[in-house]
C-alpha angles and dihedrals in degrees: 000000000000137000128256144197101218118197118208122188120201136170115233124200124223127192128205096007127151112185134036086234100053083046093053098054093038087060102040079059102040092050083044095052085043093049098036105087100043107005102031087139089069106109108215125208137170106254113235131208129210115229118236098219107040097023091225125140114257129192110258094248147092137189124209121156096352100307139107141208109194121186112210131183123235120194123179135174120242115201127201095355124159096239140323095292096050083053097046091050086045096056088045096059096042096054098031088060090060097037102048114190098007107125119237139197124194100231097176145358119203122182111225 
């Protein structure tokens, strides 16, 4: 059995929003009030892109109408699980259950 860092990354909707940066924030809390109670253990990030024509990092959100879609990273430690699949069921579980409908993707798996 070993232990794994799992990352999760999930998009996150935002309503009546005017800046990234509002969305962005909005979002980060939103994902933490959601986490605190069960999964408080869940580091949340904002995800980042790379541009294909500058090669720059870029936030993970856009705004159209109002409305954002904001792409954050989870990462959370598995201890003692039978492979990278078992931990990546695992985290998904974990976090699926506090964030309910919010859609996530398994980006890595590390051993640790």
């Amino acid at each position: 059995m070993s232990d794994y860092l799992v990352t999760l990354e999930s998009a996150w909707i935002i309503k009546d929003v005017e800046t990234l940066d509002d969305a962005i924030g909005i979002a980060i809390s939103e994902a933490g009030k959601r986490l605190n109670p069960t999964a408080k253990f869940v580091e949340i990030e904002i995800g980042q892109l790379i541009c294909p024509l500058c090669e720059d990092e870029l936030n993970n959100a856009l705004i159209v109408a109002n409305v954002g879609l904001v792409g954050l990273i989870l990462e959370m430690k598995v201890f003692k699980a039978e492979s990278e699949e078992h931990a990546s069921r695992i985290a998904k579980s974990v976090v699926g259950k506090a964030l309910r409908d919010v859609p996530l993707k398994v980006v890595e798996i590390k051993e640790i």
